[in-house]
C-alpha positions in Angstrom: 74.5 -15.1 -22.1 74.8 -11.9 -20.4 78.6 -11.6 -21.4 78.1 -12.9 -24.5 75.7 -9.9 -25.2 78.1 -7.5 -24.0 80.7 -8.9 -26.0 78.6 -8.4 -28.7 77.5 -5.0 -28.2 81.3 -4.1 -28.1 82.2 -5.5 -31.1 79.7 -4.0 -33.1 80.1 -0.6 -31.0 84.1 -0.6 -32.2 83.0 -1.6 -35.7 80.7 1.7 -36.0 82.8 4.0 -34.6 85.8 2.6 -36.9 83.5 3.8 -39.6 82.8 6.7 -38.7 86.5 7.4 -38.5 86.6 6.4 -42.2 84.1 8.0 -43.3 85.0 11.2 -41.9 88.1 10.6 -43.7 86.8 10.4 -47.0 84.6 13.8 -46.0 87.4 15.8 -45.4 89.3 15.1 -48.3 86.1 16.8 -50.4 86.5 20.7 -50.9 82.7 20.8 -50.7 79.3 18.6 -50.5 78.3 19.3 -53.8 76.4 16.8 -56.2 79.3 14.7 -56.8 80.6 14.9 -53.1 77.1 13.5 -53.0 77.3 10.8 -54.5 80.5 9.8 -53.0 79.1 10.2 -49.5 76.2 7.7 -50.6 78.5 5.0 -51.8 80.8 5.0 -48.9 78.0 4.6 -47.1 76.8 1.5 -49.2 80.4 0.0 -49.2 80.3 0.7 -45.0 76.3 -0.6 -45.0 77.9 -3.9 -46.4 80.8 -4.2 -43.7 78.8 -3.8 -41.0 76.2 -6.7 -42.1 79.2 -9.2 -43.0 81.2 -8.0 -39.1 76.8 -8.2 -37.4 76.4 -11.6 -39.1 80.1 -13.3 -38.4 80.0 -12.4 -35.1 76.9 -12.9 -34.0 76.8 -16.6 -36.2 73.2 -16.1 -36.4 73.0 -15.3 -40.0 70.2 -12.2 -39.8 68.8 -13.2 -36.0 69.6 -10.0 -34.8 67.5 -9.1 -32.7 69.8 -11.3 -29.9 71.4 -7.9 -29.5 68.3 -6.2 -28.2 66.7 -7.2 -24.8 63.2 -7.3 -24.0 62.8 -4.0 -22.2 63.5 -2.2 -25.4 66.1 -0.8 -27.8 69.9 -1.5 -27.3 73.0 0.3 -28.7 76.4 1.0 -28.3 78.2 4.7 -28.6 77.1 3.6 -32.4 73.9 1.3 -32.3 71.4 -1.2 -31.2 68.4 -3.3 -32.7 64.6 -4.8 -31.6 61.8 -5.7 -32.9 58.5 -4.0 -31.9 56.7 -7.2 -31.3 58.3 -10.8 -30.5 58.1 -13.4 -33.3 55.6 -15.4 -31.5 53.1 -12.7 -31.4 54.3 -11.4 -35.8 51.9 -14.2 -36.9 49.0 -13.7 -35.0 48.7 -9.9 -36.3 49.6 -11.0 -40.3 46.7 -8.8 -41.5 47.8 -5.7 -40.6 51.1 -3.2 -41.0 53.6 -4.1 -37.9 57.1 -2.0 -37.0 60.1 -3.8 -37.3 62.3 -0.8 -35.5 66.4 0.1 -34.4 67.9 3.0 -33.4 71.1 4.3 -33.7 73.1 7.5 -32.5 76.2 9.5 -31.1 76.5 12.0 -28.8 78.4 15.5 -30.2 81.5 14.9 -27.7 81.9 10.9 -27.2 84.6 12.5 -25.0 82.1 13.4 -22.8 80.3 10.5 -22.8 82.5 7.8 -23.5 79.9 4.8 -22.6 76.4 4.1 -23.9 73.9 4.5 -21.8 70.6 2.7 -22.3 67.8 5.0 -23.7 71.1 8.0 -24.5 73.2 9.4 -26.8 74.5 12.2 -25.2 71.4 14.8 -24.1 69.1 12.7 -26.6 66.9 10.4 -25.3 64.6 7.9 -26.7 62.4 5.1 -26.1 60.6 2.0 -28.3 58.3 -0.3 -26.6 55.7 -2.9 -27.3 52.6 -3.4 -25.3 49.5 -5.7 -25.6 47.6 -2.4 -27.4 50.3 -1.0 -29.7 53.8 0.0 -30.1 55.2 2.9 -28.7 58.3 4.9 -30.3 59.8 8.4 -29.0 63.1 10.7 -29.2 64.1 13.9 -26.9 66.3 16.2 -27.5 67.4 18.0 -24.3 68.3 21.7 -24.5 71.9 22.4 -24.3 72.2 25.7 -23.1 71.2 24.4 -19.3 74.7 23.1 -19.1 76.2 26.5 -18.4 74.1 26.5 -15.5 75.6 23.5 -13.7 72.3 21.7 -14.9 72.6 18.2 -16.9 70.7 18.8 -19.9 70.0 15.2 -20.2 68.4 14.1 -17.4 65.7 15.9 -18.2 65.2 14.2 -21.8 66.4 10.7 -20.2 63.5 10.9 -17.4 60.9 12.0 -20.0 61.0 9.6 -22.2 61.7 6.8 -19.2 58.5 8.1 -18.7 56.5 7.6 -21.6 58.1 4.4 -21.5 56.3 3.2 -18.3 53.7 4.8 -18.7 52.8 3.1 -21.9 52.4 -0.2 -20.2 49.6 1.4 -17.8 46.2 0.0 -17.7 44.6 3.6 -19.0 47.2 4.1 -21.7 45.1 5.6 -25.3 47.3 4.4 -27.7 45.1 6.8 -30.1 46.7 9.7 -27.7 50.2 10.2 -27.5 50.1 13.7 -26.2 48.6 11.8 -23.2 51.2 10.2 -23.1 53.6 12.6 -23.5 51.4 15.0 -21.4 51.4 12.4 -18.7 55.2 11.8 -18.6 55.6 15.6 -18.3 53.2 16.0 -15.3 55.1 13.0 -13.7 58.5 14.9 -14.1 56.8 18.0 -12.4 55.8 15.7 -9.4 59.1 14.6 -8.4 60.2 15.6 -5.0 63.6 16.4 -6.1 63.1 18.7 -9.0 65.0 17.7 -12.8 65.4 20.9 -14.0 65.9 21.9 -17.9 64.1 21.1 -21.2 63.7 19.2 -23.9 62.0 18.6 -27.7 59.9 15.6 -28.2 58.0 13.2 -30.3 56.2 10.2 -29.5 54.0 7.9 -31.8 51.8 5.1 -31.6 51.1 2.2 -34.2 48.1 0.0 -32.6 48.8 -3.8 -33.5 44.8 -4.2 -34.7 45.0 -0.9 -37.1 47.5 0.4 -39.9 46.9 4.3 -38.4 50.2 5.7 -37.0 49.4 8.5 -34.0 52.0 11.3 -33.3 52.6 13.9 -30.9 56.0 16.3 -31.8 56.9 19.7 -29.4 59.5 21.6 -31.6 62.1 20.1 -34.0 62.8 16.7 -33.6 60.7 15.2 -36.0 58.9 12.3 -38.4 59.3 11.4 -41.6 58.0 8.8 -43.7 59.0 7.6 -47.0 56.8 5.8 -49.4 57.8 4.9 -53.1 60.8 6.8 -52.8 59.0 10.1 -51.7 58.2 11.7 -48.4 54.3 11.1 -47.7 53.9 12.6 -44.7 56.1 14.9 -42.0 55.3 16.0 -38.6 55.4 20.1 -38.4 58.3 21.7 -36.5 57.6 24.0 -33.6 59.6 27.4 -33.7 59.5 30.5 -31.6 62.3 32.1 -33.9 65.2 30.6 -35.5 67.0 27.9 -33.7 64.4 28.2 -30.5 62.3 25.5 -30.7 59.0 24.8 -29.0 60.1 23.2 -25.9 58.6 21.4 -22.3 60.6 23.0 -19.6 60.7 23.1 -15.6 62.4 26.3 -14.7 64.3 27.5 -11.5 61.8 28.4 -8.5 61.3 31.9 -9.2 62.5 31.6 -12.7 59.6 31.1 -14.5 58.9 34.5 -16.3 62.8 33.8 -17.4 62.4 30.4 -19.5 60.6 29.8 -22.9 58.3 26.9 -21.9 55.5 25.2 -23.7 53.2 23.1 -22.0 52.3 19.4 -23.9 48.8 21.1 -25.3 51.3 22.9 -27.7 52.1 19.5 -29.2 51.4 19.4 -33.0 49.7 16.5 -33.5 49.3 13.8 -36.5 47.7 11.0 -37.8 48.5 8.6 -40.9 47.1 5.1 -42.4 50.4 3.2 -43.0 51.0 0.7 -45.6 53.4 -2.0 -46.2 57.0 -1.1 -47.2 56.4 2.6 -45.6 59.7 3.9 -43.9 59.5 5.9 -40.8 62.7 7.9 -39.5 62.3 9.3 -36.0 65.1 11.5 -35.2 65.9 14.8 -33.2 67.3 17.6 -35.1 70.7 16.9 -35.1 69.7 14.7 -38.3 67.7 16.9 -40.0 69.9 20.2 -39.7 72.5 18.3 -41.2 71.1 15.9 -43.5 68.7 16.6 -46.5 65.8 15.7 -47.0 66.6 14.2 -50.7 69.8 12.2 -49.3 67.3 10.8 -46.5 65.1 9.5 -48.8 68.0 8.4 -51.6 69.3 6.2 -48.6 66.2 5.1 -46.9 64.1 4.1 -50.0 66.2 1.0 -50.4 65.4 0.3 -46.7 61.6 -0.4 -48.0 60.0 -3.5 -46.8 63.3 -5.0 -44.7 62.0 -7.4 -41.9 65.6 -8.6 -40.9 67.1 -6.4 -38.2 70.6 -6.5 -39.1 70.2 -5.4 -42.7 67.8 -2.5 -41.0 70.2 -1.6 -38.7 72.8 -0.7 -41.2 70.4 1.8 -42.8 70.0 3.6 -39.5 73.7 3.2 -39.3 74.3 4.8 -42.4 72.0 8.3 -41.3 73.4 8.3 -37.9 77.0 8.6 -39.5 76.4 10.7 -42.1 74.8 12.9 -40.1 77.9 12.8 -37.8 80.2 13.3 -40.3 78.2 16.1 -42.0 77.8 18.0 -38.8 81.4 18.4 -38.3 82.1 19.5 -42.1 82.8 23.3 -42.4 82.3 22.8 -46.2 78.9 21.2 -45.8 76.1 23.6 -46.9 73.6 22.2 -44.0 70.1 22.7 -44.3 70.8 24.8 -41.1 73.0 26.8 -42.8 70.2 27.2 -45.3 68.1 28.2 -42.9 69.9 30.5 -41.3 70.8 32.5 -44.4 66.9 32.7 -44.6 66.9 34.6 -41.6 70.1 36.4 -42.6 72.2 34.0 -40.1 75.5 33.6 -41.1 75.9 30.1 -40.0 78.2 28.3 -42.3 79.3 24.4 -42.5 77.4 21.6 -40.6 76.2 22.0 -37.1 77.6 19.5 -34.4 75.4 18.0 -32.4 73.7 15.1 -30.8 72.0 12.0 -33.0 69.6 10.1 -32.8 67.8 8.0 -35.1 65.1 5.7 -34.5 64.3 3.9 -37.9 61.3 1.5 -38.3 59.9 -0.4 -41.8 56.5 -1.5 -42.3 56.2 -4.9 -42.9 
């Protein structure tokens, strides 16, 4: 079964990345992303949505049981994508009466040269996590800093152990699902314990959904970020964290003796969040390699069809769709990027899209 799961993973991980490659195609033949590049964009990503359900469903011969591509320690993926569900189907019924997650995730890192294989939990220096335990279901994304790279420092371990972190962490006897910045504060203190230090930084956000409540907890440090759609409109967005443009809010462990050197923010700086959910709600989790590259109005022209959707696979193709559109936006020098925006706000020149990791974390209320 093992193999069989790998093969799977494979298949759908060429399928995705074949996409992309079309997809960019079609992007570079536009002059610029204006409203009708627009609308091109959002029906070759319809027309891709499609392909990948019809290539998900032949292969896997279960006709919408995707979820066999997940595994029971969390989300899966290729260099493209992976599904689960946030609670088993023998445990769906028993909580009928109120709002469950039906969650995927999908990413890439910025140089798939660089990191050719997926890696559970990774796209590049993201991280994430999405777990289910007896109290509620746990979701989070981490977006470690670059700029530690030049200094022969992995960015990503740092982001890969945090969020590991949370992970565990959220299946501990004292875990307040009503608290994720315990949670995230916890994971944090447990990285600054570690005989062998992991040096660097990250961005993060962690929620919580408990199983006996429609209230969604959140915790974000900087700008990876929340967003959830309701009746085609954004109802309700965690708050971005920055010191000055492009230097986000950020948990860090410095050098010894380079502490007065490195911006960090301890987890008490987290900008915290609470919602009531209701059915058909869409939640995107992602780290900012979405959002400086996608808009807000094309997120929620894409993601309001994904209202309501209990079966993975279909799911999985929204997420999909953001995760390559973010992609294929980021490496567009015609793209006017909300980052670009921004940084003409600041009087930044700072044209085109801006390459970077993705990660998305999608989840509908059902």
């Amino acid at each position: 079964m093992n193999e069989y799961l790998d093969n799977a993973r494979r298949h759908i991980q060429r399928t995705v990345i074949s996409g992309c490659d079309s997809l960019s195609e079609t992007l570079n033949m536009t002059a610029m992303f204006a409203s009708t590049s627009a609308n091109q964009m959002l029906n070759a990503l319809m027309h891709l949505k499609a392909l990948l359900l019809q290539e998900a469903i032949e292969f896997i011969g279960l006709s919408g049981r995707a979820n066999v591509v997940g595994d029971s320690s969390g989300a899966t993926g290729a260099s493209g994508s992976g599904s689960r569900s946030s609670e088993s189907e023998s445990e769906s019924g028993t909580r009928s009466g109120q709002p469950r997650l039906v969650s995927v995730v999908c990413g890439f890192p910025k140089d798939i040269g660089m990191y050719p294989h997926y890696s559970k939990g990774q796209f590049g220096e993201d991280a994430w996590f999405s777990t289910s335990t007896d109290q509620a279901d746990a979701l989070g994304v981490a977006d470690g800093v670059g700029g530690w790279r030049v200094y022969g420092i992995d960015p990503g371990q740092f982001s890969r152990f945090l969020m590991r972190s949370c992970e565990r962490l959220a299946h501990a006897q004292d875990f307040e699902a009503t608290r994720p910045e315990h949670l995230l504060a916890r994971a944090y203190c447990n990285l600054l314990e570690q005989k062998q230090p992991i040096l660097g930084s990250c961005t993060a956000c962690v929620l919580t959904l408990l199983h006996d409540s429609s209230t969604l907890y959140a915790a974000n440090i900087g700008d990876s970020g929340l967003l959830i759609i309701r009746d085609g409109a954004i109802v309700c967005r965690s708050m971005e964290q920055q010191h000055h443009f492009n230097t986000p809010y950020q948990l860090a462990v410095p050098p010894p003796g380079q502490g007065l050197n490195v911006l960090t923010d301890g987890p008490e700086c987290a900008a915290l969040l609470q919602f009531e959910l209701q059915q058909g709600d869409v939640l995107i989790l992602a780290t900012d390699g979405v959002y400086d590259n996608v808009s807000e109005e094309l997120l929620v022209r894409v993601l309001s069809h994904a209202s309501g959707i209990s079966d993975h696979v279909k799911l999985q193709t929204f997420a999909n769709s953001i995760a390559l559109m973010a992609r294929s936006l980021s490496f567009n020098p015609s793209h006017d990027s909300p980052f670009s925006l921004n940084a003409r706000r600041h009087n930044i020149d700072a044209p085109g899209g801006k390459p970077d990791d993705i990660t998305v974390i999608l989840a509908s209320v059902v």
